[in-house]
C-alpha positions as CSV (number, residue, x, y, z in Angstrom):
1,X,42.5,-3.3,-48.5
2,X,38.9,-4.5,-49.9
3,X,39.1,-7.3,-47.4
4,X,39.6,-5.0,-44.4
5,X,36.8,-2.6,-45.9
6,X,35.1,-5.3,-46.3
7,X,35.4,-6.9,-42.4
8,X,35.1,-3.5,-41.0
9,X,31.7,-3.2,-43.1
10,X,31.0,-6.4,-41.3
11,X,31.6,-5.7,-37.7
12,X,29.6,-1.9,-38.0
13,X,26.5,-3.9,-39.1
14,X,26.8,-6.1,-36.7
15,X,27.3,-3.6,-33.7
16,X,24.6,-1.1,-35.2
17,X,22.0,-4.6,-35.7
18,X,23.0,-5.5,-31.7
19,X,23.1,-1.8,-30.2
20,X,19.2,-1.4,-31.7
21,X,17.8,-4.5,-31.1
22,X,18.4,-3.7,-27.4
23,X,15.0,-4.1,-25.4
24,X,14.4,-0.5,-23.5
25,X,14.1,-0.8,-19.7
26,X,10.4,0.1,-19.5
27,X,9.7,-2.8,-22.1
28,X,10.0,-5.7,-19.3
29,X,8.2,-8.9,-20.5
30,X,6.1,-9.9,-17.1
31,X,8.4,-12.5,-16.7
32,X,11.4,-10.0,-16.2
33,X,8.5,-7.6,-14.3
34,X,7.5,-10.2,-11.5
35,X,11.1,-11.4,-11.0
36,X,11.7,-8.7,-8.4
37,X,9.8,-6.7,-6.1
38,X,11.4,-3.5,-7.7
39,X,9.7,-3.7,-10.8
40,X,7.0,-5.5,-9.5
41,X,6.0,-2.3,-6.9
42,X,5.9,-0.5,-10.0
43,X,3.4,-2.6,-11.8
44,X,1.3,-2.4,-8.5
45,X,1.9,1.5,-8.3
46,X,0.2,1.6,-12.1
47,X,-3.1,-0.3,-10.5
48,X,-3.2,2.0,-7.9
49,X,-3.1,5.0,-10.8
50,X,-6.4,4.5,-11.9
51,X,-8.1,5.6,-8.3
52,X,-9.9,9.0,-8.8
53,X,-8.9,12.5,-8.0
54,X,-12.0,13.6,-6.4
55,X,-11.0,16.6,-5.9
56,X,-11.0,17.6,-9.8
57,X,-13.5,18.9,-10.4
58,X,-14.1,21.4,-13.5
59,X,-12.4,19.0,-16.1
60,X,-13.8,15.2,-15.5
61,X,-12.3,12.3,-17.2
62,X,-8.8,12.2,-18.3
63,X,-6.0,9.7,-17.3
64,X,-6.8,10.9,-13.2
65,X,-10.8,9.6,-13.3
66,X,-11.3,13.1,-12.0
67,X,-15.0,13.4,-10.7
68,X,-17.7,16.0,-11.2
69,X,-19.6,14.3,-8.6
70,X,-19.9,17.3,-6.0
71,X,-20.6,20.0,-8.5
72,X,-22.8,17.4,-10.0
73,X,-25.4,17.4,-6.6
74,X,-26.6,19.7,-3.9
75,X,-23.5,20.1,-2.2
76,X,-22.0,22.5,-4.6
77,X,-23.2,24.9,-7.4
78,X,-21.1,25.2,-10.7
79,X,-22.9,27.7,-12.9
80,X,-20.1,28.5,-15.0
81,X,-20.3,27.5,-18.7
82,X,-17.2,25.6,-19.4
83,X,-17.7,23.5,-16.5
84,X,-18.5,20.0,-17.3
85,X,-20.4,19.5,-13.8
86,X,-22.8,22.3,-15.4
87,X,-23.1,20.6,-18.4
88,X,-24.1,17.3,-15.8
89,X,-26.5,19.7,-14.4
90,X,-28.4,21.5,-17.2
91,X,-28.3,17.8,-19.1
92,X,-26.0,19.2,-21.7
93,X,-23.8,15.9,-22.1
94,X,-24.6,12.4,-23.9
95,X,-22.5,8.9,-24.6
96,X,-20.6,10.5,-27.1
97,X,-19.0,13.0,-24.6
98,X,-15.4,13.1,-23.7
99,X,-15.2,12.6,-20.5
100,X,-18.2,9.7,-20.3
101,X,-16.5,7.2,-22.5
102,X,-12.8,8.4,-20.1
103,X,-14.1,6.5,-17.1
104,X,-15.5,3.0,-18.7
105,X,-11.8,2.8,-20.5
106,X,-10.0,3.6,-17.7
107,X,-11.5,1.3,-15.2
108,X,-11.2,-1.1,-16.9
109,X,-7.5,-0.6,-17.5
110,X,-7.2,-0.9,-14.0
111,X,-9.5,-3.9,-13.6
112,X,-7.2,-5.3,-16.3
113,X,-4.0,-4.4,-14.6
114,X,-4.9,-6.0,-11.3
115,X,-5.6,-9.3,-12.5
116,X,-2.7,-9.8,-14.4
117,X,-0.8,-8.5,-11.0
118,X,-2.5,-11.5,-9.1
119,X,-2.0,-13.8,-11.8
120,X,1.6,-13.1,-11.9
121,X,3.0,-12.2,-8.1
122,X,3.7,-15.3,-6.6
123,X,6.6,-15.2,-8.7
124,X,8.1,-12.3,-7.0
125,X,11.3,-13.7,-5.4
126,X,13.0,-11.5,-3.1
127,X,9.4,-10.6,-1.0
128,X,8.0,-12.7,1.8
129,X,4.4,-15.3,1.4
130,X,2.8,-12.8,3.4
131,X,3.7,-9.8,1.8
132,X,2.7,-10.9,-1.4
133,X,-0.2,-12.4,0.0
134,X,-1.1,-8.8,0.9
135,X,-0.1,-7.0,-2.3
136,X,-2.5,-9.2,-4.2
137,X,-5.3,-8.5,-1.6
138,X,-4.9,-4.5,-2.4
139,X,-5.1,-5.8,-5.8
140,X,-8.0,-7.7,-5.5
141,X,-9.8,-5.0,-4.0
142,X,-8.7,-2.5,-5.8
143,X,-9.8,-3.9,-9.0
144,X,-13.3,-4.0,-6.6
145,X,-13.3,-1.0,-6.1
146,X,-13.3,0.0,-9.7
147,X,-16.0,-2.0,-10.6
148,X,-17.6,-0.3,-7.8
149,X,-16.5,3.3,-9.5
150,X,-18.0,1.6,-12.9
151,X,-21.6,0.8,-11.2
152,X,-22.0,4.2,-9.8
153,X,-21.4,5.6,-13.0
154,X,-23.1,3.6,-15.2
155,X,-25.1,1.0,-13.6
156,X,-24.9,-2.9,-14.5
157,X,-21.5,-3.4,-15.5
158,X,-19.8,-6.4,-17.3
159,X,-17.8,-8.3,-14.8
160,X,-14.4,-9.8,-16.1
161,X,-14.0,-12.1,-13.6
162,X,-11.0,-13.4,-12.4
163,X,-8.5,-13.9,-15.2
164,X,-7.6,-10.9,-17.2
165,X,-8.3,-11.0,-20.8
166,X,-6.1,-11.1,-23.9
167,X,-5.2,-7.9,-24.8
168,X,-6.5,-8.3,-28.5
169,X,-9.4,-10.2,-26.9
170,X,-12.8,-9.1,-28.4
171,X,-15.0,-8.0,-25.4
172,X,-18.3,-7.1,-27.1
173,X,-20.0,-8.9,-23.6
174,X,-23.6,-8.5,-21.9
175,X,-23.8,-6.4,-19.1
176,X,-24.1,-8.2,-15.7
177,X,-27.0,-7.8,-13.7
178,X,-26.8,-5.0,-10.7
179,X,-27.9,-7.4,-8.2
180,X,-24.9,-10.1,-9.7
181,X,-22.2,-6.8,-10.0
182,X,-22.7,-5.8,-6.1
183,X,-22.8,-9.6,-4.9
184,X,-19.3,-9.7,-6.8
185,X,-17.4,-6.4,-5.6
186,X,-18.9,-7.1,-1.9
187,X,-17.5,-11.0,-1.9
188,X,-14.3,-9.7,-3.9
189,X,-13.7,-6.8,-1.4
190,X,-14.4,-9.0,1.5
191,X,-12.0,-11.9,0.7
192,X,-9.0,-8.9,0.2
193,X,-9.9,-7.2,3.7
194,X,-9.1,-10.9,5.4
195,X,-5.6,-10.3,3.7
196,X,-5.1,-6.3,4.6
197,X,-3.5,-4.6,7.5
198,X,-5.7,-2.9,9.8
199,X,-3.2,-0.1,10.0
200,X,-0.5,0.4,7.0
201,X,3.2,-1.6,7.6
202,X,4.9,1.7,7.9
203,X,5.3,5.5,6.5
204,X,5.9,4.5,2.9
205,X,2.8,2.2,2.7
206,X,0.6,5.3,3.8
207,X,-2.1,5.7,0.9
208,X,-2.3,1.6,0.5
209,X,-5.5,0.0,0.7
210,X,-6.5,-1.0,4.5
211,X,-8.4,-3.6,5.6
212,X,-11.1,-0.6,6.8
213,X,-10.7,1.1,3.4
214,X,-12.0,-2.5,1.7
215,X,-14.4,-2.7,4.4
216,X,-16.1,0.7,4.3
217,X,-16.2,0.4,-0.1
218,X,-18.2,-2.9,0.9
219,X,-20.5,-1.2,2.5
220,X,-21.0,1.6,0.1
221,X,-22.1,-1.2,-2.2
222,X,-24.8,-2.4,0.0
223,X,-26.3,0.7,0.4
224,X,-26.4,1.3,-3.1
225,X,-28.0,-2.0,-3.4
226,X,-30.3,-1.5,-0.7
227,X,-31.6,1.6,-2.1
């Protein structure tokens, strides 16, 4: 009898030590992410998560990048106290707000995110050359497009360039010229739109960065620049 205790001791461990070392689903090593477009698309869904709601408007920052950009000028007028785009307004708001330090993080999550998908989806094996090809263009300019979100923000911005950084990688870096940030996201935002479809593939790929999307954030970067 103590043997078969003993055995049956044996074989619980076992199965409890096997059932929770089990690796959840949404714990993919990039390896096991770029295998397939499946969860690949969803690693490229997550870059596209940092664009902006510009439509938010009372509550800026967050996880959404939402902007207080049009109650911030003349086209709209938010006089209410707990607004943040009155708090823009009146000056009441500093580097140690909220919402300030929301954006620089978050960009640069997404600037982050896009590298390591263009480092990584040539490995994707069940999707054509070309349509990776054009994944890692609305990559590459998405990632653009965020520094270009950065700069209107803040100004001078550091610039990564083109391999993404160690997670645990200390990034205490100077700050890029303007001049050097604008000649970077209007090269970078270029080279994708030679890659992007004029007009999206079909009805699921509505929202996707176009090749006049890339285009038109190009030149809202030279204008900056020019003025």
């Amino acid at each position: 009898k103590k043997l078969l205790y003993l055995f049956l001791v044996i074989v619980l461990i076992s199965s409890c030590s096997k059932y929770l070392d089990q690796v959840p689903d949404d714990r993919l090593t990039l390896d096991e992410t770029f295998r397939t477009w499946s969860t690949a698309q969803r690693f490229l869904a997550d870059v596209y998560r940092s664009v902006p709601d510009e439509f938010g408007q009372r509550n800026p920052g967050s996880e959404t990048n939402r902007g207080l950009w049009t109650g911030g000028c003349d086209e709209a007028d938010f006089v209410w106290g707990f607004v943040q785009s009155n708090d823009v307004n009146i000056g009441n708001w500093d580097a140690n707000s909220g919402f300030v330090g929301d954006y620089w993080r978050n960009f640069y999550r997404g600037i982050r995110s896009a590298s390591v998908f263009m480092e990584n989806a040539d490995a994707i094996k069940d999707l054509s050359p070309d349509l990776i090809k054009q994944y890692k263009a609305e990559a590459r300019a998405l990632r653009a497009m965020y520094y270009f979100y950065l700069m209107r923000i803040y100004g001078p911005v550091i610039i990564l360039g083109e391999k993404a950084p160690a997670v645990d990688a200390d990034l205490q870096l100077p700050r890029n010229s303007f001049d050097e940030c604008v000649e970077y996201v209007a090269t970078e935002l270029e080279k994708a739109a030679a890659d992007l479809p004029v007009i999206p593939r079909n009805d699921e790929e509505y929202g996707h960065i176009t090749k006049g999307v890339a285009m038109a954030f190009r030149a809202n970067a030279m204008m900056y620049a020019a003025s």
